[in-house]
C-alpha positions in Angstrom: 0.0 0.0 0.0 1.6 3.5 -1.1 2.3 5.7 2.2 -0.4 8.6 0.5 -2.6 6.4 0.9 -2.0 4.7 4.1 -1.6 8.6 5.3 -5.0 9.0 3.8 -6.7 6.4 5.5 -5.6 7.4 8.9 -5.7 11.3 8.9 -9.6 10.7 7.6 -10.2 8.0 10.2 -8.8 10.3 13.2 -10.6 13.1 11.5 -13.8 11.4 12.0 -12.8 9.5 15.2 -12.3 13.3 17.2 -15.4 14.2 15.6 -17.5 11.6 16.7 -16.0 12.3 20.5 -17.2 16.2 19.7 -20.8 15.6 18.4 -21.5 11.8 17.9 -23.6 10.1 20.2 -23.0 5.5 19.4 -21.8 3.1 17.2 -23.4 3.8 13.8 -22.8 7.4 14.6 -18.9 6.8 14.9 -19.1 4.5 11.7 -20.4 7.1 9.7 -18.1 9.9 10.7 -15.4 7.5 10.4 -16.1 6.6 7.0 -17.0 10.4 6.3 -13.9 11.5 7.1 -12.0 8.7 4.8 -14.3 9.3 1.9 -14.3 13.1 2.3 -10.4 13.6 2.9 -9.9 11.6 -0.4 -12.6 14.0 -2.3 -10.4 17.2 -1.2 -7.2 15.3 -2.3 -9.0 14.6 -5.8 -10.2 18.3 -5.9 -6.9 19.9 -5.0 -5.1 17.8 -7.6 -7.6 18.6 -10.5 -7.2 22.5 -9.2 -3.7 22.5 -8.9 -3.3 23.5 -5.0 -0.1 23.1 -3.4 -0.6 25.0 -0.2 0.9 22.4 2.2 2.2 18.6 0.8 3.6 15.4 1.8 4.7 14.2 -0.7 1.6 13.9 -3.4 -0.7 14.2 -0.4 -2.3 17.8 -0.3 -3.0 17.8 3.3 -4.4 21.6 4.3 -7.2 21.0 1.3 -7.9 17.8 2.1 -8.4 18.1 5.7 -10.2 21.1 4.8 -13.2 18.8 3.1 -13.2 16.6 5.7 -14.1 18.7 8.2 -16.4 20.4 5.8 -17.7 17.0 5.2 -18.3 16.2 8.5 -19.7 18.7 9.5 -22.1 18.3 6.6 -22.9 15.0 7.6 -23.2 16.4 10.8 -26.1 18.7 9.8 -27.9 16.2 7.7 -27.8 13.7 10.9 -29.8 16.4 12.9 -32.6 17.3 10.3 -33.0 13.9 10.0 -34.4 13.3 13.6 
């Protein structure tokens, strides 16, 4: 497995893991964020490359844009969790 990637996995899975202890209440709660954070961390790698953004990298990993959709992404997940109930 490439380190990006590996790097990928992990900054989107603690992304949604200290998210979760912030506003999540259980299990499929901490799943979702989990997986939102992964999913939405790759999305603001994808966008930054297509844009050309090279604000702060690890290697090919754009990591300011990308944690910057997470959180965005989270927190939009967030929101859609609590018009939901």
């Amino acid at each position: 497995m490439p380190p990006h990637l590996l790097l990928t996995i992990l900054l989107g899975t603690t992304y949604g893991t200290v998210f979760f202890l912030w506003r999540g209440d259980g299990a499929r709660e901490l799943l979702l964020y989990t997986v939102s954070g992964v999913v939405a961390f790759a999305v603001g790698q994808i966008i930054a490359n297509m844009v050309g953004l090279d604000l702060l990298m690890i290697g090919p990993l754009h990591i300011v844009e990308a944690s910057l959709v997470s959180w965005a992404g989270l927190v939009a997940v967030h929101w859609l969790l609590a018009r939901q109930s």
